[in-house]
Backbone and ligand atoms as CSV (ligand in chain L), in Angstrom:
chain,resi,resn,atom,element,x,y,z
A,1,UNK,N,N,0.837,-1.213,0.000
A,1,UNK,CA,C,0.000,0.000,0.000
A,1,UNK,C,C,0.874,1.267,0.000
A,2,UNK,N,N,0.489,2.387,-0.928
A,2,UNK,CA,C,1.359,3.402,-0.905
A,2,UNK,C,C,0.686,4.221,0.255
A,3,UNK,N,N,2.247,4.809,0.909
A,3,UNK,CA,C,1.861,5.937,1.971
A,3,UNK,C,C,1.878,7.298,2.074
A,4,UNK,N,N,2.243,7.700,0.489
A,4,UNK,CA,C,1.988,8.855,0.071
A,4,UNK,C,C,1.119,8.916,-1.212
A,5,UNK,N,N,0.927,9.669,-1.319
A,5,UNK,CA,C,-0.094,10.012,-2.470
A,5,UNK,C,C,0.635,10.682,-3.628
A,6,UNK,N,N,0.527,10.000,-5.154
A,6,UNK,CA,C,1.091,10.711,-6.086
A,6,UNK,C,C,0.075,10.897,-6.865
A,7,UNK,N,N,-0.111,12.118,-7.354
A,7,UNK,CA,C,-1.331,13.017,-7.820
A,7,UNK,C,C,-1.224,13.390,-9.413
A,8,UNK,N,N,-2.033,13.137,-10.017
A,8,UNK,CA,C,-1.926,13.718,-11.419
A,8,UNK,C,C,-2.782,15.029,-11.354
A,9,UNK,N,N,-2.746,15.956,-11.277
A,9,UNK,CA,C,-3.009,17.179,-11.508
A,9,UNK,C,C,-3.834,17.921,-12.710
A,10,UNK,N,N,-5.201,18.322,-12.432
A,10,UNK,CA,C,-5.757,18.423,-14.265
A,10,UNK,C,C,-5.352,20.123,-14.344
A,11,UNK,N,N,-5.341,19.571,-15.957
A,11,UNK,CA,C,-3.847,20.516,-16.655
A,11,UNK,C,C,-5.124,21.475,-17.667
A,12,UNK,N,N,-5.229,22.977,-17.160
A,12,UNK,CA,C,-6.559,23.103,-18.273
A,12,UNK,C,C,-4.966,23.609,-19.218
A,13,UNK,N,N,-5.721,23.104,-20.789
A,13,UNK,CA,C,-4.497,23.373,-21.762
A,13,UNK,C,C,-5.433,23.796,-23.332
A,14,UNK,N,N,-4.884,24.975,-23.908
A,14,UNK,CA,C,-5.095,25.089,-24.624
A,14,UNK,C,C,-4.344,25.598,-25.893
A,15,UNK,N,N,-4.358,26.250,-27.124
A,15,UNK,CA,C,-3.544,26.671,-28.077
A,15,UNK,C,C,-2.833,27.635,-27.109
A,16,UNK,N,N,-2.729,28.219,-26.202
A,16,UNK,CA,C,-1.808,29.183,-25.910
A,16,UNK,C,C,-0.760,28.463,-25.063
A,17,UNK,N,N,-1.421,26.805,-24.314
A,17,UNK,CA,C,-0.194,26.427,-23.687
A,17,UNK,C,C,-1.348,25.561,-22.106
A,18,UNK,N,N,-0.521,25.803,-21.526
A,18,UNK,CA,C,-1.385,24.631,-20.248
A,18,UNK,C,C,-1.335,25.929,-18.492
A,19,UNK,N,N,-2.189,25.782,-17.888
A,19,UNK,CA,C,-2.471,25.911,-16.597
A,19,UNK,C,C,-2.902,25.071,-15.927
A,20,UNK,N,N,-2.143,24.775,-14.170
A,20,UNK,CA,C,-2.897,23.862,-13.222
A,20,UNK,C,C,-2.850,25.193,-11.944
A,21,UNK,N,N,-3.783,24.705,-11.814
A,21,UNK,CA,C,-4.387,26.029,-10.504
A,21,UNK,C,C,-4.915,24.403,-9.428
A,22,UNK,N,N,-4.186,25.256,-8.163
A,22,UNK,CA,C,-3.947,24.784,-6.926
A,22,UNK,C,C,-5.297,25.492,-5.675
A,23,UNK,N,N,-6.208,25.001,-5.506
A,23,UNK,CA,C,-7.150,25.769,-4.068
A,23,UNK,C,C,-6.529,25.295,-2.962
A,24,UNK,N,N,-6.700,25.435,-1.711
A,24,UNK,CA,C,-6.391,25.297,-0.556
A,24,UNK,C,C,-7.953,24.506,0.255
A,25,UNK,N,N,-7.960,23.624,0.758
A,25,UNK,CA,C,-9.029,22.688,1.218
A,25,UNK,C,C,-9.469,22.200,0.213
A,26,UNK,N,N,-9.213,21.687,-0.951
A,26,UNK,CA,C,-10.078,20.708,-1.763
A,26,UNK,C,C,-9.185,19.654,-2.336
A,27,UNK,N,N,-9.806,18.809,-3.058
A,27,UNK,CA,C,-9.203,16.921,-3.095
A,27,UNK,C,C,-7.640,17.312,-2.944
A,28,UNK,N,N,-7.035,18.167,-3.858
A,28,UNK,CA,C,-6.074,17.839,-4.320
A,28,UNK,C,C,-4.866,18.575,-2.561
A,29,UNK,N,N,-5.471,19.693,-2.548
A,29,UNK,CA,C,-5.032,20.241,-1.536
A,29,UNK,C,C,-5.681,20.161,0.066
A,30,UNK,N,N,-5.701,19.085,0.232
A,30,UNK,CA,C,-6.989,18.991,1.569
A,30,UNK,C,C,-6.458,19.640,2.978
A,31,UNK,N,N,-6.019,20.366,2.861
A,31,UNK,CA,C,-5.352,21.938,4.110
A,31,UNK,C,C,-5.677,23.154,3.727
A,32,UNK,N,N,-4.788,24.404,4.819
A,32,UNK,CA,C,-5.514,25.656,4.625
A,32,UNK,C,C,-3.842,25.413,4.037
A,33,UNK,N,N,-3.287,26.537,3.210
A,33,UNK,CA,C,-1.846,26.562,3.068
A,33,UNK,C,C,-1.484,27.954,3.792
A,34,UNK,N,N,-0.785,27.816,4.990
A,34,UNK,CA,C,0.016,28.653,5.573
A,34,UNK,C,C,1.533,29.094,4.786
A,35,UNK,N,N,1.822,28.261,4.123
A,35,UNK,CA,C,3.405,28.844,3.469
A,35,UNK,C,C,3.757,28.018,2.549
A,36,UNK,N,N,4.313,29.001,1.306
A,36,UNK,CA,C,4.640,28.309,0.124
A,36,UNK,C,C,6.375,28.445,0.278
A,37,UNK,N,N,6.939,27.250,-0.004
A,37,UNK,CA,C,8.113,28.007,-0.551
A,37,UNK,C,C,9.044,26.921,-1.436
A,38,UNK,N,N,9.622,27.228,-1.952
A,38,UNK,CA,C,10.439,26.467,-3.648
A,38,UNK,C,C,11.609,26.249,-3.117
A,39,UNK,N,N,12.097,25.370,-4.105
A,39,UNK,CA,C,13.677,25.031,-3.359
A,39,UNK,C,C,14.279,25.218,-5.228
A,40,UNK,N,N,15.498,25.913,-5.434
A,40,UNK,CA,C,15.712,25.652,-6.807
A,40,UNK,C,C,17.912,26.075,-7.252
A,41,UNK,N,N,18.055,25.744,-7.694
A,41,UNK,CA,C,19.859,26.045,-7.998
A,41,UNK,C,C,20.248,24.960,-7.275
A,42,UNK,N,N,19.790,23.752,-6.805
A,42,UNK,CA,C,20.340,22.950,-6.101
A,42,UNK,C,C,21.143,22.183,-7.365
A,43,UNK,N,N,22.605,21.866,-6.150
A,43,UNK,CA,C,24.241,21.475,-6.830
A,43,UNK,C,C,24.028,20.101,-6.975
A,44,UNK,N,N,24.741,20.275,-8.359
A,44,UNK,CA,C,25.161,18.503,-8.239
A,44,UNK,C,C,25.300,17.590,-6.512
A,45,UNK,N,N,24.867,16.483,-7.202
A,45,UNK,CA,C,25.168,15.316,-5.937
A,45,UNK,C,C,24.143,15.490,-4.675
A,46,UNK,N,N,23.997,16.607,-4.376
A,46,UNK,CA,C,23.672,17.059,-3.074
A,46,UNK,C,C,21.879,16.081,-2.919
A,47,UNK,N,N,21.747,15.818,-1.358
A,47,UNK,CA,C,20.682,15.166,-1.439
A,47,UNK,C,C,20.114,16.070,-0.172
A,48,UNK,N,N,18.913,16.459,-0.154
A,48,UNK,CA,C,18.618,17.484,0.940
A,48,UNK,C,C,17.196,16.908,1.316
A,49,UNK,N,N,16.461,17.336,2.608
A,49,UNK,CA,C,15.251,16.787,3.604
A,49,UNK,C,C,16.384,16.190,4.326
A,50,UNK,N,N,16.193,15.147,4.419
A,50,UNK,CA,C,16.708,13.926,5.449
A,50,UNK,C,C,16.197,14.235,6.354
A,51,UNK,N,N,14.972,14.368,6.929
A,51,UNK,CA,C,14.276,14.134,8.134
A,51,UNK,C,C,12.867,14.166,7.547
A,52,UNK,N,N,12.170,13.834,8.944
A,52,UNK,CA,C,10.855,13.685,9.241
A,52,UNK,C,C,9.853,14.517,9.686
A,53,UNK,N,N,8.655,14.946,9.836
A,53,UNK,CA,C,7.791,15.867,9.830
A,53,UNK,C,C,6.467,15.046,10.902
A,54,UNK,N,N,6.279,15.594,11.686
A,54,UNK,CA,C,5.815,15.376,13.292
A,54,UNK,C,C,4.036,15.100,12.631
A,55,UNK,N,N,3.554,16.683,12.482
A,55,UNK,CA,C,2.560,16.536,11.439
A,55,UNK,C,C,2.348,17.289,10.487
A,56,UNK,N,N,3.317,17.983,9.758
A,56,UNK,CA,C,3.217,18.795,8.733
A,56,UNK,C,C,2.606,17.836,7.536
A,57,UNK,N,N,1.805,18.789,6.889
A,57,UNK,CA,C,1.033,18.131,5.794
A,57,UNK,C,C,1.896,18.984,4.347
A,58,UNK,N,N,1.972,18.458,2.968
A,58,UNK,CA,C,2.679,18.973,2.306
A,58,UNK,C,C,2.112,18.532,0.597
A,59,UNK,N,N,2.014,19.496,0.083
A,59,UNK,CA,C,1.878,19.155,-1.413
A,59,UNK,C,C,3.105,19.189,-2.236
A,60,UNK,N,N,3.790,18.556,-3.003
A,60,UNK,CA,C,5.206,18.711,-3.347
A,60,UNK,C,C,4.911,18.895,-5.174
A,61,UNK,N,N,5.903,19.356,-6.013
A,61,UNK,CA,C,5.233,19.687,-7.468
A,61,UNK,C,C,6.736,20.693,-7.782
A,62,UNK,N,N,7.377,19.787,-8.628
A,62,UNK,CA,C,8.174,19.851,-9.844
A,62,UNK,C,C,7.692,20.857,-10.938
A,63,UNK,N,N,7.874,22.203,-10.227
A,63,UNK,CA,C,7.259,22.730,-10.924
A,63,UNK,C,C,7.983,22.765,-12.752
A,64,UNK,N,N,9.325,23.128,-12.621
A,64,UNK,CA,C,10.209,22.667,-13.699
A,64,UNK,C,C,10.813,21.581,-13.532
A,65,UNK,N,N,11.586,21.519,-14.293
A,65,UNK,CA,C,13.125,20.002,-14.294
A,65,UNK,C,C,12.235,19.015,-13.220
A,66,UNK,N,N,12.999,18.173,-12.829
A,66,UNK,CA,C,13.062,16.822,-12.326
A,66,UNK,C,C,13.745,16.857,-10.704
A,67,UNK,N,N,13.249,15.941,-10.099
A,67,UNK,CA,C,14.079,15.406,-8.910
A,67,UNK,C,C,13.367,13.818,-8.862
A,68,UNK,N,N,14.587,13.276,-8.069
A,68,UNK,CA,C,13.939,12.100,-7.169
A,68,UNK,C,C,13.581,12.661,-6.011
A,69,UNK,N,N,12.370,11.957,-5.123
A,69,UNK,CA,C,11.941,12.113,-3.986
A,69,UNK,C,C,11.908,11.045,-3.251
A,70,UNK,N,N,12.388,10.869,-1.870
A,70,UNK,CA,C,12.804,9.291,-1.590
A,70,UNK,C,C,12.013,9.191,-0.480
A,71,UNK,N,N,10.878,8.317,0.112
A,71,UNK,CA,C,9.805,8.344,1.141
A,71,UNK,C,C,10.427,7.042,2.114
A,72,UNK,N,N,10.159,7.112,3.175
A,72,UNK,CA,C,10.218,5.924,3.771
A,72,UNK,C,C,8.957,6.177,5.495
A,73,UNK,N,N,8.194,5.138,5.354
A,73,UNK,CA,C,7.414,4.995,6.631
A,73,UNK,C,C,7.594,4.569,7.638
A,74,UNK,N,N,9.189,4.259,7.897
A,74,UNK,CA,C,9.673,3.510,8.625
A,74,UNK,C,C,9.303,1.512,8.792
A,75,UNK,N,N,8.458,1.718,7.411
A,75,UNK,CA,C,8.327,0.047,7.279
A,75,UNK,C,C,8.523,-0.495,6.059
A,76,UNK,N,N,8.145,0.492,5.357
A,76,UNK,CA,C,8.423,0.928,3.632
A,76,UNK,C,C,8.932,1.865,2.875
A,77,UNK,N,N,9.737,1.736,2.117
A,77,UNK,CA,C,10.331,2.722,1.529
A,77,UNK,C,C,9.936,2.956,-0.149
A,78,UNK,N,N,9.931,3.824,-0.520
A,78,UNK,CA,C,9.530,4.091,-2.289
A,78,UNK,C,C,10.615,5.555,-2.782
A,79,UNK,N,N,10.797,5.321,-3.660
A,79,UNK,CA,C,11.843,6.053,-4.651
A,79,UNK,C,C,10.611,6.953,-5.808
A,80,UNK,N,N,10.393,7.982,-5.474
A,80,UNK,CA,C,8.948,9.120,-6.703
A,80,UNK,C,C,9.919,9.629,-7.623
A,81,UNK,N,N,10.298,9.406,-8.736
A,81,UNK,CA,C,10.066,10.599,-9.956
A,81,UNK,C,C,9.373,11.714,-9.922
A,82,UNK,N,N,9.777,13.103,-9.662
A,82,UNK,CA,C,8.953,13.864,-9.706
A,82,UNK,C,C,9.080,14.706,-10.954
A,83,UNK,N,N,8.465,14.416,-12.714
A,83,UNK,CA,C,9.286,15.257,-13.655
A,83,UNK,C,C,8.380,15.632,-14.170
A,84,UNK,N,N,7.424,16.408,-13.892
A,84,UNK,CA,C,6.474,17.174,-14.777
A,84,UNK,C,C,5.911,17.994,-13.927
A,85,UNK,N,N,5.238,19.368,-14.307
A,85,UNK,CA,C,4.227,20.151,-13.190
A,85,UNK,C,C,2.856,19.865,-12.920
A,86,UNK,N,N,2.638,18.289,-13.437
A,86,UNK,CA,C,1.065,17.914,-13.305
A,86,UNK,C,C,1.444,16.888,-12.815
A,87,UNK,N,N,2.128,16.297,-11.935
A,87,UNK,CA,C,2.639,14.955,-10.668
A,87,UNK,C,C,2.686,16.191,-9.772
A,88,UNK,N,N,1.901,15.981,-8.803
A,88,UNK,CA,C,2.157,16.248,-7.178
A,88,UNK,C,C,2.504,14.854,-6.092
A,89,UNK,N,N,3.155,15.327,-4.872
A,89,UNK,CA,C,3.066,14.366,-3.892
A,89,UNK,C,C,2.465,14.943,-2.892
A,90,UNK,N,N,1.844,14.221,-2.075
A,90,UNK,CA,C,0.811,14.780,-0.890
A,90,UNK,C,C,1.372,13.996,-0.061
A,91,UNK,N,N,2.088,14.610,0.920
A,91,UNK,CA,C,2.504,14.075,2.180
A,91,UNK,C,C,2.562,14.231,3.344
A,92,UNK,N,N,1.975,13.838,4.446
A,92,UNK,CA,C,1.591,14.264,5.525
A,92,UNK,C,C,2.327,13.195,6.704
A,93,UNK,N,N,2.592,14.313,7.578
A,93,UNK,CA,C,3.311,13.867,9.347
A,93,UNK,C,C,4.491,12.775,8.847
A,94,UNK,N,N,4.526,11.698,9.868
A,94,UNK,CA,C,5.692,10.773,9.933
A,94,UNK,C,C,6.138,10.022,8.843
A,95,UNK,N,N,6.902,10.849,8.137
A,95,UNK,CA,C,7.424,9.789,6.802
A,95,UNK,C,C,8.665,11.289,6.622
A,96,UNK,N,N,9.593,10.166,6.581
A,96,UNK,CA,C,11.163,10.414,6.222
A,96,UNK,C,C,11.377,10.450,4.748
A,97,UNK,N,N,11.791,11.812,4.647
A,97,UNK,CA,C,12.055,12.555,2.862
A,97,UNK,C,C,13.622,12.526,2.687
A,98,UNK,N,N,13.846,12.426,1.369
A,98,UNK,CA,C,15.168,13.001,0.955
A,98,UNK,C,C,14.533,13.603,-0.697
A,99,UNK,N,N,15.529,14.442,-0.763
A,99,UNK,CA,C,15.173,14.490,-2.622
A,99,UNK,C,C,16.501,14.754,-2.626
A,100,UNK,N,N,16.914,14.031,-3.615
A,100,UNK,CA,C,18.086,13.890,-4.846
A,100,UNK,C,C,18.349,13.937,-6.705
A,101,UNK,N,N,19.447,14.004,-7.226
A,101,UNK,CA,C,18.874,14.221,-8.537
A,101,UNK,C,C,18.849,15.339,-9.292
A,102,UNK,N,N,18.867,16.373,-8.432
A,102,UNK,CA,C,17.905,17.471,-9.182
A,102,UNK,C,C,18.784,17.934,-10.191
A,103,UNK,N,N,17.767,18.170,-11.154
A,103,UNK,CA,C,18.330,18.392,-12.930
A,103,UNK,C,C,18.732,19.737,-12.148
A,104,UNK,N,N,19.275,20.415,-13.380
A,104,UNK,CA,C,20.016,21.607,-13.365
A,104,UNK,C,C,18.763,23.016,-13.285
A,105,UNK,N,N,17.420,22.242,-14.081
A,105,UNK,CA,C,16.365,23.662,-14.151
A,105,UNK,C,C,15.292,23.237,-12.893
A,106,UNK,N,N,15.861,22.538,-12.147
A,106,UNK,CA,C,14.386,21.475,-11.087
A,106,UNK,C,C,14.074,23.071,-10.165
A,107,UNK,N,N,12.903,23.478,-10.503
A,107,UNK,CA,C,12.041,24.247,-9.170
A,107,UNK,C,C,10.778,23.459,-8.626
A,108,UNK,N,N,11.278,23.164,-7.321
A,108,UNK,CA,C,10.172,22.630,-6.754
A,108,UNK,C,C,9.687,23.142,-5.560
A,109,UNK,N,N,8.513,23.216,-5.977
A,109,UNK,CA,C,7.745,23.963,-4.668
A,109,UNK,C,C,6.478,23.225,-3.925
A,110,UNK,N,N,6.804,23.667,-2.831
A,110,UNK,CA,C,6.131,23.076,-1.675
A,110,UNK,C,C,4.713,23.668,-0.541
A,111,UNK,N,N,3.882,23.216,-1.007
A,111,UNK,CA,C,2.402,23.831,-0.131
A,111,UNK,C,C,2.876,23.256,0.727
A,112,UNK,N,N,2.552,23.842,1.949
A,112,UNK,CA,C,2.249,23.778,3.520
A,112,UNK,C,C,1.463,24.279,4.285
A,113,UNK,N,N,1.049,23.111,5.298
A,113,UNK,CA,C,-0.095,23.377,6.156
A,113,UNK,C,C,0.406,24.496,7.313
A,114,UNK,N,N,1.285,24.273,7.144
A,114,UNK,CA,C,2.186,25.274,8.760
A,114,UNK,C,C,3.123,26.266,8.191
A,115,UNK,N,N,3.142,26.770,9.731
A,115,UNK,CA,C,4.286,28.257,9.523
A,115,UNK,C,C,5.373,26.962,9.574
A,116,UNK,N,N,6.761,27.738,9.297
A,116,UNK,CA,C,7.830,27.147,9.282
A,116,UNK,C,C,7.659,26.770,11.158
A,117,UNK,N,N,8.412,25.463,11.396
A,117,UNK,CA,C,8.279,25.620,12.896
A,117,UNK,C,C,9.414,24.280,13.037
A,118,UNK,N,N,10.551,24.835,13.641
A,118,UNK,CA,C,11.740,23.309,13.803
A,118,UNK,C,C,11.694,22.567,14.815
A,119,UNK,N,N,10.208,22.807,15.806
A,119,UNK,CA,C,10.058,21.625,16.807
A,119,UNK,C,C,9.399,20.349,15.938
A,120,UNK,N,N,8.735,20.702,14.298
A,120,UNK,CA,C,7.905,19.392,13.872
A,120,UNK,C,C,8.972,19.086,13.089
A,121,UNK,N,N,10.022,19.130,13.608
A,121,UNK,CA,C,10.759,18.417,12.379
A,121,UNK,C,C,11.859,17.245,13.034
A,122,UNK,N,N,11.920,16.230,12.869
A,122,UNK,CA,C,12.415,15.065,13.554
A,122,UNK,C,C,13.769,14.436,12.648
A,123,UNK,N,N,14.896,14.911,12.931
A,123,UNK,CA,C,16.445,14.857,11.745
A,123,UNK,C,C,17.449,13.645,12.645
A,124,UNK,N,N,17.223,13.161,13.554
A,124,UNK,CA,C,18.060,11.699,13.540
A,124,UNK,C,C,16.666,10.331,12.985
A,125,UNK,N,N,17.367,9.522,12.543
A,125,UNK,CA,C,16.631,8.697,12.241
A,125,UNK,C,C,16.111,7.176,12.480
A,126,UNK,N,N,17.079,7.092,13.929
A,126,UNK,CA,C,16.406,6.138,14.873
A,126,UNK,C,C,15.380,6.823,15.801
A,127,UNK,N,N,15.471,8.575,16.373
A,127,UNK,CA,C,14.599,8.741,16.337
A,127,UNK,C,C,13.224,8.863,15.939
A,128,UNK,N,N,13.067,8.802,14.703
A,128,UNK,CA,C,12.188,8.681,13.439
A,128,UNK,C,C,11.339,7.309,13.673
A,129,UNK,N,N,12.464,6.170,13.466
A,129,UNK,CA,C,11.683,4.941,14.022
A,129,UNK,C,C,11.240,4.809,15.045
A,130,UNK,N,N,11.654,5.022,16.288
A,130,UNK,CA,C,10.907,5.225,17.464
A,130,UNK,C,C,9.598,5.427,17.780
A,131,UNK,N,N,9.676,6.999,17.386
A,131,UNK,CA,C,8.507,7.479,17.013
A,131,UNK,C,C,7.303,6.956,15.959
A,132,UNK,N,N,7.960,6.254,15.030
A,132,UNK,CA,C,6.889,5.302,14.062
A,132,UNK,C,C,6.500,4.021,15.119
A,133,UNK,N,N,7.082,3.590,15.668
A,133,UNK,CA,C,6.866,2.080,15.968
A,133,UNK,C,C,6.783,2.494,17.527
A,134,UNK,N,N,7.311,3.234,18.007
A,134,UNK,CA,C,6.586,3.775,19.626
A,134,UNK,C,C,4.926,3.406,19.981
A,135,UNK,N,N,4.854,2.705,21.400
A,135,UNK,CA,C,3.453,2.897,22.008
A,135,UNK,C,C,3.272,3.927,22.386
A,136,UNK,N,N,2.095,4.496,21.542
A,136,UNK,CA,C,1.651,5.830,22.500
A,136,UNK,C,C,1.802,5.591,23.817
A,137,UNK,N,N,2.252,7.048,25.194
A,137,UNK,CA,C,1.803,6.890,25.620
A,137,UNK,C,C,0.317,6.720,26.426
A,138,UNK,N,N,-0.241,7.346,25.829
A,138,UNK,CA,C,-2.146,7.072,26.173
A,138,UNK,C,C,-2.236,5.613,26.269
A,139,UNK,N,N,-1.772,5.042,25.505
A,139,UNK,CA,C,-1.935,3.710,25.338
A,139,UNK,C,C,-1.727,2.612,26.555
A,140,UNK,N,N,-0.535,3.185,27.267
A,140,UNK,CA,C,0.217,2.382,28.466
A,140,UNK,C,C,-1.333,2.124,29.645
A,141,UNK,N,N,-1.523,1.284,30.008
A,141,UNK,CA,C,-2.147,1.271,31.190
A,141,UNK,C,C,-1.017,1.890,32.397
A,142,UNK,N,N,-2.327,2.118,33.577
A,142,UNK,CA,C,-1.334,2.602,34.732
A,142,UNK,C,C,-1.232,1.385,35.682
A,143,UNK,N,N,-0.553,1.547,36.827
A,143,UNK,CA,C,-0.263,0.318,37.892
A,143,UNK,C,C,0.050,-1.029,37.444
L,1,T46,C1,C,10.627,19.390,3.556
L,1,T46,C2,C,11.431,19.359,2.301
L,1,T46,C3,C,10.643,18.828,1.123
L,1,T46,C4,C,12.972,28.646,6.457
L,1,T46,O1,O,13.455,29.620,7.034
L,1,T46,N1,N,11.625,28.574,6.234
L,1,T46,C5,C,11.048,27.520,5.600
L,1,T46,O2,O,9.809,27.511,5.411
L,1,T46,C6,C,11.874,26.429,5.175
L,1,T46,C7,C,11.265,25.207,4.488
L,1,T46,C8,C,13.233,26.510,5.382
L,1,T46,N2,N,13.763,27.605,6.004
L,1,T46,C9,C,15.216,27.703,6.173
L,1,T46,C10,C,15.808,26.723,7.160
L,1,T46,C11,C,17.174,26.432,6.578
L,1,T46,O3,O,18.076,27.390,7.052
L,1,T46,O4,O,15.819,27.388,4.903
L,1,T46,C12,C,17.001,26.618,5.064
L,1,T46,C13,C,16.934,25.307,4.283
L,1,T46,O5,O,15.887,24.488,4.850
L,1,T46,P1,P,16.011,22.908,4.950
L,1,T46,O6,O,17.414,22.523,5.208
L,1,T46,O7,O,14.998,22.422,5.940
L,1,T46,O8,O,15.591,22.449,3.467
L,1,T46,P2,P,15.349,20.978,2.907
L,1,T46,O9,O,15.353,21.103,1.430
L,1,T46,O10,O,16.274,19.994,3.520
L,1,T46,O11,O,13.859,20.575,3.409
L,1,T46,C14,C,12.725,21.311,2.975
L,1,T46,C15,C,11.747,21.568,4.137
L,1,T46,O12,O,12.451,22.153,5.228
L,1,T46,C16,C,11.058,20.330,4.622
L,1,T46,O13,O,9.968,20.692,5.432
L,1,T46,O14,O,9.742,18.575,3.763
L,1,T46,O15,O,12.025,20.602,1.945
């Protein structure tokens, strides 16, 4: 079972060329979006995320060029192609990102449910598992 969502995006397109328009609370975007922001000039080799997200929710979209996007749920892992501006990824809370790859023109930008905030962000990665495979505590009985 996949644990992220990869989205085909409808593309209105006509003789002048193509538009995809993004709302905030509907299928594709199911959040309010508090902050947009792009990642782009990224160098050869370099592989950037490497951590985890507590509960940030996220729409991801190639807007130009290409990247890999690398997911893992701490039980499963999947490798996304992200090379067109009509593939989104929808990804939400505990799942460990990397993206690598990135072509030379890759802008990719990122909807978010949240302000920037570095307490939801979880960067060792046995902590990561922990936290995936952790008993709540609610869960513990007492005595
Ligand atoms: C994610 C992946 C896909 C800010 O000041 N505000 C922001 O909203 C963000 C996202 C970053 N920053 C600062 C913090 C760092 O000094 O920008 C610098 C680079 O951020 P970071 O190293 O976290 O970038 P990535 O590419 O490793 O990860 C980013 C997001 O942080 C993360 O939430 O899921 O893209």
């Amino acid at each position: 079972m996949k644990f992220v969502e990869v989205i085909d995006l409808n593309v209105f397109g006509d003789h002048r060329g193509s538009l995809i328009s993004l709302e905030e609370n509907s299928a594709v975007v199911p959040f309010d979006v508090k902050r947009v922001y792009y990642i782009f000039d990224t160098k050869e080799d370099v592989v950037r995320g490497k951590h985890a997200h507590k509960k940030l929710e996220q729409l991801v979209i190639a807007v130009s060029g290409e990247c890999n996007f690398y997911v893992d749920n701490g039980f499963e892992q999947q490798m996304i192609k992200i090379d067109r501006p009509s593939k989104a990824i929808y990804i939400k809370g505990l799942v460990w990102r990397e993206m690598m790859d990135f072509s030379d023109d890759c802008v990719l930008m990122v909807l978010a449910s949240e302000h920037y905030d570095t307490a939801d962000y979880i960067y060792d990665y046995d902590e990561f598992v922990r936290e995936v495979r952790g008993i709540p505590l609610s869960s513990l009985k007492k005595g």
